[in-house]
C-alpha positions in Angstrom: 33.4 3.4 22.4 34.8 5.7 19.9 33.4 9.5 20.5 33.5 11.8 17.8 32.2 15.3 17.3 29.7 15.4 14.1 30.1 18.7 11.6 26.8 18.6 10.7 23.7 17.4 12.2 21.2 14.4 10.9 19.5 15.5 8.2 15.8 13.6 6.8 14.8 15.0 3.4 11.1 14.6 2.2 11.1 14.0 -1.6 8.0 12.7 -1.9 4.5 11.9 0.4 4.7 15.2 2.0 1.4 17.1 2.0 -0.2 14.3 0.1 -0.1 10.0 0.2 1.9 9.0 -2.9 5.2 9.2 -3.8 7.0 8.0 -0.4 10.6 8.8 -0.7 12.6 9.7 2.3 16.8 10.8 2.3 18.4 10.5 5.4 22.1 11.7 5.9 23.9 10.2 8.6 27.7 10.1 9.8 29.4 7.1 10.8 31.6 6.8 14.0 34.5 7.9 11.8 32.4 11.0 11.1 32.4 10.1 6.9 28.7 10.6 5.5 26.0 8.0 4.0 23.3 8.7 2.6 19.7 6.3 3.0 16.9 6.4 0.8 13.8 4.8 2.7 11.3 3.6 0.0 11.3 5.1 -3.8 7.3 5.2 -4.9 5.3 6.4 -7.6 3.1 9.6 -7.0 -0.6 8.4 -8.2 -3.2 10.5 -9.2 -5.8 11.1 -11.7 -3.6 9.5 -14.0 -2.3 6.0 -12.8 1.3 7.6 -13.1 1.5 11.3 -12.0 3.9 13.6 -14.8 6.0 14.0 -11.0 7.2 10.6 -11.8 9.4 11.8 -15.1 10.9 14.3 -14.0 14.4 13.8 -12.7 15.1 13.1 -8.7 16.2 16.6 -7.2 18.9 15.0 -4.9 22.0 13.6 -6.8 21.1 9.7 -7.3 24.8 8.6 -7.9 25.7 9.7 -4.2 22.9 7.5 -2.4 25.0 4.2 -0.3 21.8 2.4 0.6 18.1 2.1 -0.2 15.7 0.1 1.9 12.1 -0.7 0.9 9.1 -0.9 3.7 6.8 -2.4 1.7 5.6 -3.7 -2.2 2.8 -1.0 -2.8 3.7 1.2 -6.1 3.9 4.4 -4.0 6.9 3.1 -2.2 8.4 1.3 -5.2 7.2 2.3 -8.5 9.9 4.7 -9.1 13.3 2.1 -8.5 13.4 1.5 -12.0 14.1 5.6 -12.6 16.4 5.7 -10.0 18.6 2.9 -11.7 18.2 5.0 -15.0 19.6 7.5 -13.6 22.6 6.1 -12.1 21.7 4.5 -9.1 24.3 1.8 -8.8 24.4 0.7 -4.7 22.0 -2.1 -2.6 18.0 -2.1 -2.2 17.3 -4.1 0.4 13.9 -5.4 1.5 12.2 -8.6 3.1 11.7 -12.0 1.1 8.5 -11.5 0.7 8.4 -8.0 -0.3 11.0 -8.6 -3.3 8.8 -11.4 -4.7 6.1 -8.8 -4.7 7.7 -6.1 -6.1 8.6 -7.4 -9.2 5.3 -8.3 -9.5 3.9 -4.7 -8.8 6.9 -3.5 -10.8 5.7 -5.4 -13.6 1.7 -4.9 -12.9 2.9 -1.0 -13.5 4.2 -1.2 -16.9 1.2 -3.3 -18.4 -0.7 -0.8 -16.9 1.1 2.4 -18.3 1.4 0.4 -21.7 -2.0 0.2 -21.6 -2.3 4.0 -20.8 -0.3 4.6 -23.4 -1.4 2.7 -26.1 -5.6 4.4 -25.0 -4.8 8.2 -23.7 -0.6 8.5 -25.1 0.3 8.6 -21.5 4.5 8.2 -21.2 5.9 5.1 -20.0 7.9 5.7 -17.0 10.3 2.6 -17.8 10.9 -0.7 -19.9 10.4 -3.7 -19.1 13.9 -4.9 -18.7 14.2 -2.0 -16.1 12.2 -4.2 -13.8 15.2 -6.8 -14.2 17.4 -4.2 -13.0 15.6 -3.4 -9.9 15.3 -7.2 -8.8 18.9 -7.7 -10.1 20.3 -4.6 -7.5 18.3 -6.2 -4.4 18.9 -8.4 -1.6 16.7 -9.7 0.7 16.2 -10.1 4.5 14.6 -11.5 7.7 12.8 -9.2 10.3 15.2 -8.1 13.0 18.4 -8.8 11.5 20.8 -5.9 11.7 22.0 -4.6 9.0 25.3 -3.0 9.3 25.7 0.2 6.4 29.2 1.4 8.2 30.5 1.6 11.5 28.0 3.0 13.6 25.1 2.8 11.5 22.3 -0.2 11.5 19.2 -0.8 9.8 16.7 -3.0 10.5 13.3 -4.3 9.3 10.2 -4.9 11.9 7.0 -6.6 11.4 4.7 -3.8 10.3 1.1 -6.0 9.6 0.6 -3.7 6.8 0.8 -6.4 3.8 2.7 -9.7 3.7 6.6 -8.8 4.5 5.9 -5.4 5.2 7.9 -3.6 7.9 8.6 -0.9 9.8 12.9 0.9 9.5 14.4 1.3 12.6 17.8 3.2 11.9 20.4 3.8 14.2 23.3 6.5 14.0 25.0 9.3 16.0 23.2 7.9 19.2 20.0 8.2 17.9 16.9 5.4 17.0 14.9 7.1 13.9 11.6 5.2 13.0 10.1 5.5 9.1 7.1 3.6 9.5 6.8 2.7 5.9 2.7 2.5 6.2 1.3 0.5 9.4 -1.3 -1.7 9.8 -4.8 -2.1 10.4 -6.2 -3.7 13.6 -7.9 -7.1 13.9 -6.4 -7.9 9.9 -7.5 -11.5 9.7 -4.0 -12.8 8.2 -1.2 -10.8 9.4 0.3 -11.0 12.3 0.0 -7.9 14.5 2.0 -4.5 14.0 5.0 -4.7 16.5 5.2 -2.0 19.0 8.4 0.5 18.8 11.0 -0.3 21.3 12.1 2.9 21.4 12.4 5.8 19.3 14.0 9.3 19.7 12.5 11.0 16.2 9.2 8.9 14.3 8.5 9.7 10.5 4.5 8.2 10.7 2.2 8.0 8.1 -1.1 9.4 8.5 -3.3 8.3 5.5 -6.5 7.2 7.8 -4.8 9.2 11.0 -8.1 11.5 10.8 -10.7 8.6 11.5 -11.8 5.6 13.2 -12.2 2.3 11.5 -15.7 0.3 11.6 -15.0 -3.0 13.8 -14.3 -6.5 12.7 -17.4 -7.7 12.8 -19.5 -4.7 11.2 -17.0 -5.5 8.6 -18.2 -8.9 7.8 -22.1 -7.8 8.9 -21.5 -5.3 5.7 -19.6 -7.9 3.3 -22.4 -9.9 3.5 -25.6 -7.7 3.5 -24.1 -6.0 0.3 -23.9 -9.8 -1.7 -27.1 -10.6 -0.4 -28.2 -7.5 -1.7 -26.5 -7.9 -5.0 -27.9 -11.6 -5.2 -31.6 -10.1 -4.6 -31.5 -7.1 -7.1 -29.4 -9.9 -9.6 -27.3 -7.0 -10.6 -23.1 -7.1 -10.7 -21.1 -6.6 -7.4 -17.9 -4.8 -8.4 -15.3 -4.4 -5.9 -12.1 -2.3 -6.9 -9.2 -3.8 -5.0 -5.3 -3.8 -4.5 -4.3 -7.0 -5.3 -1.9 -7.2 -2.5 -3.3 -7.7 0.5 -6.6 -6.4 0.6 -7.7 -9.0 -2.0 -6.3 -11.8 -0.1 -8.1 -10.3 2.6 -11.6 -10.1 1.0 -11.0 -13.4 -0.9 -10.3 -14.8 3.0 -13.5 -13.3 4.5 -15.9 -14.4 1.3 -14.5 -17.8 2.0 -15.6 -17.7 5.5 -18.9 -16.4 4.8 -20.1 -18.5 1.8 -18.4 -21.6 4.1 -20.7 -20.9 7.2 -23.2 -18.7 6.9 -24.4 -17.8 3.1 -25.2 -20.8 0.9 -25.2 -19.1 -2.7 -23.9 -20.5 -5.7 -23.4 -16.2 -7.2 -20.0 -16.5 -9.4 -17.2 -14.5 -7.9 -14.3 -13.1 -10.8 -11.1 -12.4 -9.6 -10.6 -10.4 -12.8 -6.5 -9.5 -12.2 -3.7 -11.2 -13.3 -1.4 -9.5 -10.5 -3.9 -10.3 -7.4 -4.0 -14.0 -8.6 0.0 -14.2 -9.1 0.4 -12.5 -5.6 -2.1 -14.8 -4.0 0.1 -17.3 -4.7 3.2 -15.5 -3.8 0.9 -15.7 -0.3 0.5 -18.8 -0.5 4.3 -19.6 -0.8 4.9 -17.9 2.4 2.7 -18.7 4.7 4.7 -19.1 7.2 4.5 -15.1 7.3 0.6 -15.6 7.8 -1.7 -16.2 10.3 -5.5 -17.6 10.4 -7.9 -18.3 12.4 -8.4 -21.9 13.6 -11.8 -22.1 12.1 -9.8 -22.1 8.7 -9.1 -26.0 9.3 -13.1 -26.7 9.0 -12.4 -26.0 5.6 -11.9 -29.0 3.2 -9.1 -27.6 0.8 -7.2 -25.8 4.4 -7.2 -22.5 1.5 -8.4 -19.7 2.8 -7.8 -17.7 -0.6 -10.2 -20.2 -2.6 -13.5 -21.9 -2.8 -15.9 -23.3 -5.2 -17.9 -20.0 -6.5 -14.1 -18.6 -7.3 -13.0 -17.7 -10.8 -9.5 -16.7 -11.6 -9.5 -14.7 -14.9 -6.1 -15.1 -15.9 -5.9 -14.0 -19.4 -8.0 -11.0 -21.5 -10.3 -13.9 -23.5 -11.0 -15.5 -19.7 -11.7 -11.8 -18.8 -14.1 -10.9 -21.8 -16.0 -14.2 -20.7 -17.4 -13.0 -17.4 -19.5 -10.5 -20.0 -21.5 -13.3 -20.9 -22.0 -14.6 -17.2 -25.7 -12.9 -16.4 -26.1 -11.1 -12.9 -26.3 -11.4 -10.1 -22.4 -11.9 -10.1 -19.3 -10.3 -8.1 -16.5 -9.4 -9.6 -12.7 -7.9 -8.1 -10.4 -6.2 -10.1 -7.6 -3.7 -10.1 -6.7 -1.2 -10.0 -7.8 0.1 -6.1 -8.3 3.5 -7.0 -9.7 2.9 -10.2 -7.4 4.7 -12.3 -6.5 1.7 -14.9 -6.5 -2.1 -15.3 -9.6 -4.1 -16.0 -12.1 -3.1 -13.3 -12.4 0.4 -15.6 -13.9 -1.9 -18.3 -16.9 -3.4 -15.6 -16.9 -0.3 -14.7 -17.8 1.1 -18.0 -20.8 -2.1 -18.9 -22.3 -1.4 -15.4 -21.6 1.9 -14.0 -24.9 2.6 -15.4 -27.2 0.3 -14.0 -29.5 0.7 -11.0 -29.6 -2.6 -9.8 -25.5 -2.7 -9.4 -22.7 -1.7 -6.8 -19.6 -0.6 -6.9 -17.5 -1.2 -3.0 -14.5 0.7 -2.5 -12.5 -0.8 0.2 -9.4 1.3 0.4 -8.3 4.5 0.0 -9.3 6.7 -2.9 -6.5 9.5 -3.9 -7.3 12.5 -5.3 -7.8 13.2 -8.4 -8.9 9.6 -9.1 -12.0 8.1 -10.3 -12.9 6.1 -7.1 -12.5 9.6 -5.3 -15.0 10.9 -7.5 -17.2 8.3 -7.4 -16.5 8.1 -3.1 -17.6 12.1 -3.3 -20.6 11.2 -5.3 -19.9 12.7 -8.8 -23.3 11.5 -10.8 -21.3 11.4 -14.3 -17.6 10.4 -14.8 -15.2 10.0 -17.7 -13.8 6.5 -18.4 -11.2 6.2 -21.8 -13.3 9.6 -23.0 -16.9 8.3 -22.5 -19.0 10.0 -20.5 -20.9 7.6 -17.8 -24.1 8.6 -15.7 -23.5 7.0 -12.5 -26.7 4.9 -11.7 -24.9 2.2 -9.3 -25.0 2.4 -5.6 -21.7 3.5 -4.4 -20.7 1.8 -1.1 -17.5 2.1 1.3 -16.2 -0.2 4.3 -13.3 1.5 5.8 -12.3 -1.8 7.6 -10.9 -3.0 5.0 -8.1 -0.8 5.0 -4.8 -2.3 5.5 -3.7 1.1 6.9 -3.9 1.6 10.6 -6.7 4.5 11.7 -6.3 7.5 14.4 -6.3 4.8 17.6 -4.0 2.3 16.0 -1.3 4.8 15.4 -1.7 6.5 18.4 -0.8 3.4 20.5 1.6 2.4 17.7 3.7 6.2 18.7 3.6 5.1 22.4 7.1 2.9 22.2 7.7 -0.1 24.8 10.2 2.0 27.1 7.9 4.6 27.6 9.5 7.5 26.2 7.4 9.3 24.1 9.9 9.6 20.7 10.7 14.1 20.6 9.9 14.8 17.4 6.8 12.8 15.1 7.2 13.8 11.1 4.1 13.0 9.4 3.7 11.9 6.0 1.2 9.9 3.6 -1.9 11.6 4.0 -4.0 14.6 2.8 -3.0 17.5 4.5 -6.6 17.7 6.3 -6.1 14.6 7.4 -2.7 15.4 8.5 -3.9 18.2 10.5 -6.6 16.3 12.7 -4.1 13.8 13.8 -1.4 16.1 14.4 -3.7 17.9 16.5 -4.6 14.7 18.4 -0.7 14.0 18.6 -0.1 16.8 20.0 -3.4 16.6 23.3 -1.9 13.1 23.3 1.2 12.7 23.5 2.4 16.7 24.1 5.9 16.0 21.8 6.2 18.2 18.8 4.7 17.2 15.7 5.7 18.3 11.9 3.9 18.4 8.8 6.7 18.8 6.5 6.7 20.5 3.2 8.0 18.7 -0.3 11.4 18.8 -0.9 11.9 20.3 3.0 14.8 19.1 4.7 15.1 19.0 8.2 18.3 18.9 10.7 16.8 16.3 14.2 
């Protein structure tokens, strides 16, 4: 083997998720056996905010874009994605390389962005952080791959993709350079998820970037999970008001639809209409559907007659705006899902805005609220809100199951940090999640695992 003496160190840059959730964008400089420099980008996402797209997002990238070799994509989610098309605008030119699945889902979140910023725009003259032919561009620069195949950047360098259970063809980026193992962990996930497969462990890791968005708490169980599901559309079915239930339409809603099919299949008898009321949750259910082979179910699934665990007879898909406008005239009790998760756009604001108001409804958040955002508000019990410049008393019961999280909580990550070989990785970089948040688990890190542990700043770069 070839030994060389390196110049300069590593180096991992934080441009974006640092001190807050959004905006993941990591740099990592490396040399090559040959001691010549490459530079990785992990992920490239939106910041998100009160505003569906943060003002963060239009302003130029502070590194120099042409010089990047490689970028490599964990997951689908906008906050790891949403800002590819910019980097192509401004003269990215190399690879982006993700799994199958993930590139069938990021066009689609790519493309669920920009209706949702036209939208913005058109309502509140938000700007429009790219076209629509920019999405073309993105899907046109990327290749795709399987989980542990190695990917070869230069001589001396590998990257590869693990199973992170986070959504479908998320993973995990194991990089190896200069006789080192680094670890991004994109964002990991949750325990007991109903149709993933489990997060794989590390194998070994010298230096872990983790993200830490639920690091601070402990999930409810499985099965308080489903105890809640249910006692909240029984509920809603006895008070015949309107179930709404803000969701990211990848993964979580696949998840919900999964467990309402298992409840109303063998335990709740109700014929209560259920909206999925997003054109991107119902295009990515099917991009589910296409790879199943990525999924896994339990084998009380094959009781059902269709074998679909993402359908069943109260369902309505809601396609277009006139299918939309139609569930107006449906009379409560009813459910309906919608985007966007953190309710700051898409169609659930316009349920919001009819029944925000009324006693007798519920609004069930079931992921992660940023600041700033309306669902925070509404999480933190603000009794009036703003929605497209009308004020709204807030009458409706506001409800939260945690378990739904695809995000991995304090005891998942901590066992997810303790790699198979036993060595505890030397240094843990924490990222995605509010800086109280941050601080709790770094704390627990720290009793746990005794390795040093780093909150780093925006825009901090750091030699390892």
């Amino acid at each position: 083997m070839k030994v060389i003496q390196h110049f300069e160190r590593m180096k991992i840059a934080f441009h974006g998720a640092a001190r807050e959730v959004t905006g993941s964008c990591i740099l990592l400089t490396v040399h090559d056996t040959d001691n010549a420099q490459h530079r990785l980008l992990i992920d490239c996402g939106m910041f998100q905010g009160e505003r569906f797209a943060d003002e963060r997002n239009a302003e130029p990238f502070v590194f120099d874009v042409e010089t990047i070799d490689a970028v490599f994509v964990t997951h689908p989610h906008a906050d790891h994605t949403g800002r590819l098309p910019s980097l192509l605008h401004q003269g990215y030119r190399g690879p982006i390389t993700m799994t199958h699945p993930c590139l069938s889902l990021t066009r689609l979140v790519l493309e669920d962005a920009y209706h949702i910023m036209e939208e913005n725009a058109r309502r509140s003259q938000e700007p429009l952080l790219y076209q629509k032919e920019d999405v073309e561009s993105v899907v046109n620069h990327c290749t795709s791959v399987n989980y542990h195949e190695s990917i070869t950047v230069a001589p001396g360098v590998t990257v590869m993709f693990h199973d992170a259970g986070h959504v479908l063809g998320s993973a995990f980026i194991s990089v190896e350079a200069e006789g080192k193992r680094i670890v991004f962990s994109g964002d990991i996930g949750n325990d007991d998820v109903p149709i993933l497969a489990d997060t794989e462990s590390i194998s070994t890791a010298d230096i872990v970037v983790c993200e830490s968005t639920y690091g601070d708490r402990v999930h409810e169980g499985k099965g308080e999970r489903s105890e809640r599901l249910k006692e909240y559309l029984v509920g809603t079915i006895r008070e015949k008001g309107v179930l709404m239930i803000p969701s990211f339409s990848i993964e979580r809603t696949q998840e919900l639809l999964y467990e309402l099919n298992q409840i109303l299949l063998h335990e709740l008898k109700t014929d209560v209409p259920i909206f999925l009321d997003s054109p991107m949750a119902i295009k990515a259910t099917e991009v589910y559907r296409h790879f199943k082979e990525y999924l896994q179910f339990d084998e009380s699934i094959l009781s059902d007659p269709d074998r679909d665990f993402f359908s069943f007879p109260n369902l309505r898909e809601t396609l277009t705006v006139d299918e939309s406008k139609t569930i107006n005239d449906i009379p409560a009790p009813k459910i309906i899902i919608a985007g966007s998760g953190m309710m700051s756009g898409g169609r659930i604001m316009h349920h919001l805005l009819r029944y925000l108001g009324d006693r007798n409804s519920m609004v069930l958040i079931i992921g992660y609220q940023g600041h700033g955002t309306l669902g925070r508000k509404l999480y933190e019990g603000a009794n009036e809100v703003f929605i497209y410049g009308q004020r709204i008393s807030v009458r409706a019961q506001i409800k939260a199951i945690g378990a739904f999280s695809a995000h991995g909580d304090m005891n998942k990550l901590t066992r997810w940090l303790h790699p198979e070989d036993g060595k505890i990785p030397q240094k843990i970089f924490l990222v995605h999640g509010d800086l109280e948040a941050k601080e709790i688990f770094a704390a627990h890190l720290r009793e746990e695992l005794h390795t040093e542990i780093v909150i780093p700043e925006v825009y901090s770069v750091h030699e390892v």
